[in-house]
N, C-alpha and C positions, 0 to 999 in steps of 0.2 A: 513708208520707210520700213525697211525690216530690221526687225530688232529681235535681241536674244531669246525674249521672249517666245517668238512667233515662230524663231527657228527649233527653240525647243516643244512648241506646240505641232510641228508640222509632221504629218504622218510619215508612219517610217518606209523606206523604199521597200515594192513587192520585189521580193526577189527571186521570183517566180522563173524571167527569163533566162536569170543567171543560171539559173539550178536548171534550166532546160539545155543552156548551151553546153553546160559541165556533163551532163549524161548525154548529149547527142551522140555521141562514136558508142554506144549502145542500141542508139534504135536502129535495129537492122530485123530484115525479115528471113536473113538467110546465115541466124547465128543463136546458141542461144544467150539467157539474157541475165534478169534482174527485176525485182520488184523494189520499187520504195516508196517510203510515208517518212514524212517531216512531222511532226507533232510540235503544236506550240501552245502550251496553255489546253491543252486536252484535244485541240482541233485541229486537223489536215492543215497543213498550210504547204502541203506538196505530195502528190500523191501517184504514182503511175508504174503503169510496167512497161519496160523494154522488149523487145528480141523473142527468142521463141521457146517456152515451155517442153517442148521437146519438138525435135529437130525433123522426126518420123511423121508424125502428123501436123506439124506445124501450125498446132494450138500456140497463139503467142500468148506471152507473161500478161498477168493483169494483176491488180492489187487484189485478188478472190487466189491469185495460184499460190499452192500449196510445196513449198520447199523441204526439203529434209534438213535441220537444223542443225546438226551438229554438235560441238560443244557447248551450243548457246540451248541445247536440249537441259544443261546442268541446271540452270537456274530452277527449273521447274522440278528434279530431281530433291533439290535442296528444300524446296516449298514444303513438299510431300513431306520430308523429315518434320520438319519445323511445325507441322499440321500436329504430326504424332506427338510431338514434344508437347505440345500447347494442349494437348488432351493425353497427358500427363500415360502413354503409351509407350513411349521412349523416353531415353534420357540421353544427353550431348554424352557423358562420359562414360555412355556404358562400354563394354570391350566387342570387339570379336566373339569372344569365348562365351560372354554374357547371351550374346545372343545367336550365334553356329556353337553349341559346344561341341560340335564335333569336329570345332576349326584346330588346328595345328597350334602348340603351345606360345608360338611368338602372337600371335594377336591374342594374347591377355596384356600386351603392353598396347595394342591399338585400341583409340576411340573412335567413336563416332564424329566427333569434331575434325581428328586428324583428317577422318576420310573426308569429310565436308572444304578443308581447308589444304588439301594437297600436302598434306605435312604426312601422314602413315608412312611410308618407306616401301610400300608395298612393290614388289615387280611387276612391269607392263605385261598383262597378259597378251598383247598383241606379238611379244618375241616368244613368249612359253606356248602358243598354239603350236600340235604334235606335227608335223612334218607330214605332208600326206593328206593332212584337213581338209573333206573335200564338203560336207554340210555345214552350213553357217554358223556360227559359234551366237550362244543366247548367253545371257548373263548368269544361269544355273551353271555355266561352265566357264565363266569366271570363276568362279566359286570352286569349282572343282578344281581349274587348274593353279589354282592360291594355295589351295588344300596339298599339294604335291612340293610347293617350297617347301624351303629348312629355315628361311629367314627375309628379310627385308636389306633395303637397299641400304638404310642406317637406321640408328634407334629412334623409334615413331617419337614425333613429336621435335626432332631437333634441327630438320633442314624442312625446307620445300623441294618437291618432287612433283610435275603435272601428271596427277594419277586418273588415267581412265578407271583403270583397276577398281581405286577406292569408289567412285560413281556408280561401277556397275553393282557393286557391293552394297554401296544404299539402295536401289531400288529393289535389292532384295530382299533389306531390313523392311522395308515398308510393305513388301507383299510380309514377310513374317510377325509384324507386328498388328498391323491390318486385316490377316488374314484375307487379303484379299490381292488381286493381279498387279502389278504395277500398272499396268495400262489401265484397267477397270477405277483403280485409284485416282489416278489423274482424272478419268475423265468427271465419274461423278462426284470429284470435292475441288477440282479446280476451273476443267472445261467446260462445263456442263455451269456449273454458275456463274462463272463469265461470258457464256455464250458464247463462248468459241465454238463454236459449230462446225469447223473443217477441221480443225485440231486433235490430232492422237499420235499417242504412241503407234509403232505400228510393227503391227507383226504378222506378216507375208500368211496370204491365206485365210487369217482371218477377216479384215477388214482392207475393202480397198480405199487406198487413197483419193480425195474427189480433187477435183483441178490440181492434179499432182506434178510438177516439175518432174522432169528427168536430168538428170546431172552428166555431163559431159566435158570431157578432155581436148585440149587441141593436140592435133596432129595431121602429120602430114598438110599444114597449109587450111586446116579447115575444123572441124570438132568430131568426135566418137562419143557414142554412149556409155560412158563409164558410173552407171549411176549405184550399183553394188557391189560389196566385197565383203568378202571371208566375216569381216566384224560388224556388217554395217547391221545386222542383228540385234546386237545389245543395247539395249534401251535407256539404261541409267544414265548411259555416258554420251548417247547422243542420236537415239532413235526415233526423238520425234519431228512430224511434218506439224506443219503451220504455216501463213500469210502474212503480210504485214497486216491484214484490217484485224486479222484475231490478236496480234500479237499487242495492238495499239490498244484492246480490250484488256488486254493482259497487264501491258504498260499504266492504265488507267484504274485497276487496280492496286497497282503497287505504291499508290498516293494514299491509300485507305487501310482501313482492319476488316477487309471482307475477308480474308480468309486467313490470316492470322491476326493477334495484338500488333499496334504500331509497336511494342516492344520488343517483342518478340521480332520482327520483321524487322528492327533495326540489328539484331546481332547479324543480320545478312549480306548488310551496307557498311560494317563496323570493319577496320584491318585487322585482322588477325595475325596475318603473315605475312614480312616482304616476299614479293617471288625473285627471281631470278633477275630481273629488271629492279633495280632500287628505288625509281618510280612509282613503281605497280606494287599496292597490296593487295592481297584476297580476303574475299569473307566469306560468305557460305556461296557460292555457285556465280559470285563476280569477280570480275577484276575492279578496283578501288585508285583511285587517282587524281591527277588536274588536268585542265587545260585552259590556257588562256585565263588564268587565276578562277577557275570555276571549276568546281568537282564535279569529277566524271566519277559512272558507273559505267559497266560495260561486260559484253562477254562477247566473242569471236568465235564461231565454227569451222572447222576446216577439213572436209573428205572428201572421197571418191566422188567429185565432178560437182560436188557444192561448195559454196563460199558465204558465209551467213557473219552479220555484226548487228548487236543492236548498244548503242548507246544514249542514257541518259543523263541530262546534266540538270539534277533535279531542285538547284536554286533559280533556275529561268523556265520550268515546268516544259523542258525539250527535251526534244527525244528523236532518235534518227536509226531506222530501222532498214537494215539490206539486206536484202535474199537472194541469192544469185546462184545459177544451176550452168557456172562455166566454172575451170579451174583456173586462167591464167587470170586473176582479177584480183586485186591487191584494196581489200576492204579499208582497212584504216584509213590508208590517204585520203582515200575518196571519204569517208564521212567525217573526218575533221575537215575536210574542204566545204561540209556542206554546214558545217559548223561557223566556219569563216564565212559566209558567204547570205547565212540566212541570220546569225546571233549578232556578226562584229560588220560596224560601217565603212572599218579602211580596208576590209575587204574588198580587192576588187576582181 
């Protein structure tokens, strides 16, 4: 006889098929694709790559390929700060001025926080690039062209604004603080100890990408290689590549005090500010939230011919990581689906 018991003894269903029939219209060999990892309790419970790496030599995706991440590059921007903080190198509320004094008199009202939390007011350097711009814009010239304002968008500190700006601005803070590269930074205090092994910032010329995605557009009936543009340069705000298997390294850190205090690392997770969405708050380098009564963590990338999400929901130790080098691919739905489908039973 089955009783309540036995039924709540009985293992729970792999949902392995589901999640294979949910990504099928991905496995194609004549498109490109997608990488993802399921994490549950620290372990794969779904792992694979789709479609094609790039489309020229039709390397397909694998959980080893290396995507351009986007604005899910910020998290690790925000890390870097929070490193200097906790080695008493910086401070959340120092200004602009504090630390560019040869910044323009309105950032003695910006902090480092604002910038961390989208709150500064600063202008999108992506509309103030000079007309004409034909070499790639680096985050030294974010700098410069902040330097050329008269002011911000409102007084720092009293709305939210999504600032690339402010991002590329930290990774400058942290080469000035650091005295060292932003790239060189990441790698030896974060990648480098987590064994991220394919993981860097990247900057054309010096280092190549290893199983690098290329990023592509539909058009005309089919895809192009749209994999750079004028900003995809600038590093703070969302120059680095990475995998799902390093990211899952990455992920599996952020359960620990390997490279900050859990205290510290919770000002990251904490809301500081509603954004624009009354749902969603931000902390340092996430979006903050629920879903299906269980708090989400999250951040979303979005450029030239990438589509990147990683979310965790860190009361059931999940986590759902996607990296995709096509543009017409709508990330959210798909990983709350895999949400539903891997966490919840009446999922069907």
């Amino acid at each position: 006889m089955t009783t309540l018991a036995t039924l709540s003894a009985a293992p729970r269903p792999d949902p392995t098929a589901r999640l294979e029939a949910l990504l099928k219209p991905f496995d194609r060999d004549d498109a490109p694709g997608l990488s993802v990892l399921v994490l549950r309790a620290g372990k794969p419970l779904f792992a694979r790559g789709y479609g094609l790496a790039d489309l020229e030599t039709r390397v397909p995706c694998s959980t080893n390929t290396n995507f351009r991440l986007a604005s899910v590059s910020k998290q690790f921007t925000a890390m870097a700060i929070l490193m200097l903080v906790e080695r008493n190198q910086l401070a959340l509320d120092e200004t602009l001025t504090d630390i560019f004094p040869e910044f323009p008199a309105y950032g003695r009202a910006i902090t480092v926080r604002q910038l961390l939390t989208h709150t500064s007011g600063l202008m999108d350097y992506e509309d103030k690039v000079s007309a004409g711009t034909a070499l790639p814009v680096l985050d030294q010239d974010v700098l410069r062209i902040l330097m050329r304002q008269e002011g911000t968008y409102f007084p720092p500190g009293t709305q939210y604004h999504y600032s690339n700006s402010g991002y590329a601005l930290l990774a400058l803070i942290v080469e000035q603080r650091s005295g060292q590269t932003f790239a060189h930074f990441l790698e030896r205090h974060i990648f480098a100890p987590l064994k991220m092994t394919g993981t860097l910032a990247y900057e054309e010329g010096l280092r190549a990408v290893p199983h690098r995605a290329f990023g592509h557009s539909s058009a005309a009936g089919g895809f192009m290689r749209t994999d750079q543009s004028l900003t995809s340069s600038v590093l703070g705000d969302g120059g680095i590549y990475s995998s799902v298997v390093d990211l899952a390294k990455w992920d599996a850190a952020l359960y620990t005090s390997r490279l900050v205090s859990r205290k510290m690392l919770q000002q990251a997770f904490t809301p500081a500010v509603v954004t624009n969405k009354p749902e969603r708050s931000y902390g340092f380098g996430w979006y903050l939230g629920e879903y299906r009564g269980l708090r989400a963590i999250w951040h979303s990338g979005e450029t030239r011919g990438f589509r990147t999400r990683l979310s965790r929901f860190p009361e059931k130790r999940f986590t759902v990581i996607l990296l995709a080098n096509r543009s017409d691919i709508v990330l959210e739905g798909l990983s709350l689906r895999i949400v539903d489908l891997a966490l919840f039973s009446d999922a069907e």
